[in-house]
N, C-alpha and C positions, 0 to 999 in steps of 0.2 A: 619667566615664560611670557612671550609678546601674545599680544591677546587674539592674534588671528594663524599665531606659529603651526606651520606644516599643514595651511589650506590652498589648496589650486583653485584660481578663484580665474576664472574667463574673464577677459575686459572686449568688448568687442566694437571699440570706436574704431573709427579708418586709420588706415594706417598713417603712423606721427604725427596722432593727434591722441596716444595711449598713456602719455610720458607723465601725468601729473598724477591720474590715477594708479597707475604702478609705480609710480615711486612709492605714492602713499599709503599701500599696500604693501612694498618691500621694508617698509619701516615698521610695519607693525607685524611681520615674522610670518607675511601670507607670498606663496608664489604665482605671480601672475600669469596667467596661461593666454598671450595675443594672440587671437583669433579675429581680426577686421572683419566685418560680414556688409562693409558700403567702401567703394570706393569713390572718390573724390577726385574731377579732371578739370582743368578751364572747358567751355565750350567752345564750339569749332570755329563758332563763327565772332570774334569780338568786335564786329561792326556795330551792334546798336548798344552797347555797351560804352562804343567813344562817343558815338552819337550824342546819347545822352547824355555823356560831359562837359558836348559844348552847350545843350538845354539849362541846365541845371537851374541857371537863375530864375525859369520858369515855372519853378516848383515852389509848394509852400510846405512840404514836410517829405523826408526821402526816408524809408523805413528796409531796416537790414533785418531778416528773419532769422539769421544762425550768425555765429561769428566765419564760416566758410562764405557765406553772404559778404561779410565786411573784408575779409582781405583779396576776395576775387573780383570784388568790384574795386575796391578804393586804390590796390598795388597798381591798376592802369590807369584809376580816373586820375590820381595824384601825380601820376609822372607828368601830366599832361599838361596840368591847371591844380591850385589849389581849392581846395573845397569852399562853397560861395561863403560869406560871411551871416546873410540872413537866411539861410536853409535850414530850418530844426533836422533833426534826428528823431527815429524811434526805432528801438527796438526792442527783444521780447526776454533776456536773460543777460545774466552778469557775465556770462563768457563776452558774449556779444560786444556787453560795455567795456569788456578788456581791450577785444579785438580793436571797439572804437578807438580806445585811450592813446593806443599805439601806433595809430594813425592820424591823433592832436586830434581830435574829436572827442569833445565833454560836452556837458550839459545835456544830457539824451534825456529821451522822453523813456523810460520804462518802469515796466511792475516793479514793486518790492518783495513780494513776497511767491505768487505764482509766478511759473515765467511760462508764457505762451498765450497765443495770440488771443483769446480768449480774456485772459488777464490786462494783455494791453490794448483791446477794444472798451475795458472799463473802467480806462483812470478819466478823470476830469478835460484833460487836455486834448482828446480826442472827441468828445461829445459833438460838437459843435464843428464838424467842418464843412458845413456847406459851401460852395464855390470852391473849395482848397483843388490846389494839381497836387495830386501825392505819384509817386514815385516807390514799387516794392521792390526792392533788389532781392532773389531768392536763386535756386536752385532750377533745372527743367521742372516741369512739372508744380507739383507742390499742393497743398490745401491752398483753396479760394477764400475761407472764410472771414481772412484780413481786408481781402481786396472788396468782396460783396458788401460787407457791413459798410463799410469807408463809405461806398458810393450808393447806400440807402442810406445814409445819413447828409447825402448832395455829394458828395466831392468826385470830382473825376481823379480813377485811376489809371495806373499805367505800368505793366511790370517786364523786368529786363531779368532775363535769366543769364546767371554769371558763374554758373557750373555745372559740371553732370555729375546727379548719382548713379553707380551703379553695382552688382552685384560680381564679389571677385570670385575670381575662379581659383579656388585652395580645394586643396582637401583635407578633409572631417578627421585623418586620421588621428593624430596629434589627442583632439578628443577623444576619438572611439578608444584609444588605449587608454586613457586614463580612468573611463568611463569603467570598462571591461576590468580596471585594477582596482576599482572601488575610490578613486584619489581625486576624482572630480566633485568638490563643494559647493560651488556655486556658481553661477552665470549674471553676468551686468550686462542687459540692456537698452540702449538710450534712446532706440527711434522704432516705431510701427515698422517702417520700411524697412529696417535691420534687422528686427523679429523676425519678419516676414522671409528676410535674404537668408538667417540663419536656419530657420528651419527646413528651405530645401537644402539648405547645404550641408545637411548631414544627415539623408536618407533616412527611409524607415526606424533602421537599428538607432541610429542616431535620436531621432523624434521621439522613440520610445524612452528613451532614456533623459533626454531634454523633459518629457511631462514630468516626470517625477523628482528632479532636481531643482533646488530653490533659485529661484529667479528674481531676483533684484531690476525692479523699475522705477523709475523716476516721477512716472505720469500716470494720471489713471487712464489717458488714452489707451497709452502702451497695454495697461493692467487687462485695458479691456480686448484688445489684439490676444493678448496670451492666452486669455480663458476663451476666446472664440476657436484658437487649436488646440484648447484642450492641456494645458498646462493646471498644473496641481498644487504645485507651490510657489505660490505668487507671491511675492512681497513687495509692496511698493515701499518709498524711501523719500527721502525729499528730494528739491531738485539738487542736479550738479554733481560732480563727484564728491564735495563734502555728505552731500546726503545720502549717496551710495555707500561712504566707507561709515557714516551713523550707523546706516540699515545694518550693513555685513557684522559691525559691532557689536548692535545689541541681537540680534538673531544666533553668534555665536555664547554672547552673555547667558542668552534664555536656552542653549543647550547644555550648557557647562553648567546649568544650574536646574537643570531639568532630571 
C-alpha cells in the first residue's frame, strides 16, 4: 500500500506549473485534484521591460522574486542581448535558481535554508549596498519589503513588472462534490494571494468546508493568512513542493498511527 493511496489531495499552483508536485503525489498512490486559484499572463505593456535591457550594465545587482519573475523577464531580455557579464543576481528560492539555470544564469546570490525575502535581506552579501542601482523583476503589484529595506540601506531601487496575477474564473464544483462525498483530504497552498483567490472561489458552502480541512503551507505568512479566515487545520510544511509532500507524509503517518 503506497503511503498516501486513495487521498484527493488539491494542488492549487497556476496552471502548468502543477506537473512536479502531481507527479509526486501520483507515485506515492495519492490523487491529485488541479484546481489553479492565480492565473499568470505577460503584461500588456513590454516597453520598460526592453527598456531595461538596453540599461542593464547600469545596474549592480538585478533580483528575480519567483521563478514566473525569471522566465517573463529573461525569455525577452535574452532574445535581445545576452545577460551583462558583471550583473550579480539574487533571488529568494530554489525554484527560482532553477528557473536562473535554465537561462545560463549561476552563481546567484540566495538563502539556503528560508526562501523569502525576508531570508534574503539577511545573507552577508546584501548588507552593505549603499550606492548600488538594484533592479526588482517581480509580478504587478507585489510586497515592498525587498525594495524598502535595499534603499534604507542606500541603494537606489527600481522595479519592472513582468507579469500579471490574477484570479481565474472556474467553478468550485469539482470540490463541492468531493467535499459533499467525504473524498476531499487535503488542500496545498503556496501563496497569500492564492489563499486569498481560493477562498472566494468557493462560496459560503465551500469556505465552510475549506475551515475544517487540513491545509498544507509552505510559509508562516500563508499560516498566518489562513488563521485570519478562520481555517482550523493548519499545517505548515517546509518550503517547495519536497516540503509539501514531507508535510502530507508524515500527517498521513500520524493518522495511520493514531
Amino acid at each position: 500500500m503506497l503511503p498516501l493511496a486513495g487521498r484527493h489531495i488539491v494542488i492549487t499552483r497556476p496552471a502548468g506549473q502543477a506537473t512536479h508536485l502531481a507527479d509526486a503525489l501520483v507515485a506515492l498512490g495519492a490523487s491529485p485534484v488541479l484546481f489553479p486559484v492565480l492565473t499568470i499572463r505577460p503584461v500588456d505593456d513590454v516597453q520598460p521591460l526592453l527598456d531595461m535591457a538596453i540599461r542593464l550594465e547600469s545596474f549592480d545587482l538585478a533580483v528575480f522574486v519567483s521563478p514566473n519573475a525569471v522566465d517573463h523577464a529573461l525569455v525577452p531580455i535574452l532574445s535581445r542581448r545576452p545577460w551583462p557579464m558583471g550583473l550579480r543576481v539574487a533571488t529568494v528560492g530554489k525554484s527560482s535558481e532553477a528557473a536562473l539555470a535554465k537561462h545560463g544564469i549561476t552563481n546567484v546570490i540566495a538563502p539556503r535554508d528560508r526562501f523569502d525575502s525576508e531570508a534574503l535581506l539577511e545573507l552577508p552579501e546584501l548588507q552593505q549596498v549603499a550606492g548600488w542601482n538594484v533592479v526588482v523583476f517581480r509580478g504587478d503589484g507585489g510586497r515592498e519589503l525587498l525594495g524598502e529595506t535595499l534603499q534604507a540601506r542606500g541603494a537606489r531601487v527600481e522595479y519592472v513588472s513582468c507579469y500579471r496575477r490574477g484570479k481565474p474564473e472556474q467553478s468550485p464544483a469539482p470540490l463541492l462534490k468531493l467535499w459533499n462525498d467525504g473524498r476531499l483530504d487535503a488542500v496545498t497552498i503556496t501563496s497569500s494571494e492564492g489563499l486569498r483567490n481560493l477562498y472566494d472561489m468557493l462560496g459560503k458552502l465551500g469556505q465552510t468546508w475549506l475551515r475544517n480541512t487540513p491545509l498544507f503551507v509552505p510559509h508562516a505568512r500563508i499560516a498566518e493568512q489562513a488563521a485570519a479566515l478562520g481555517m482550523k487545520r493548519i499545517i505548515p510544511t517546509g518550503p517547495g513542493d519536497d516540503g509539501l509532500v514531507a508535510g502530507l507524509l508524515e500527517h498521513c503517518e500520524t493518522l495511520g498511527t493514531s
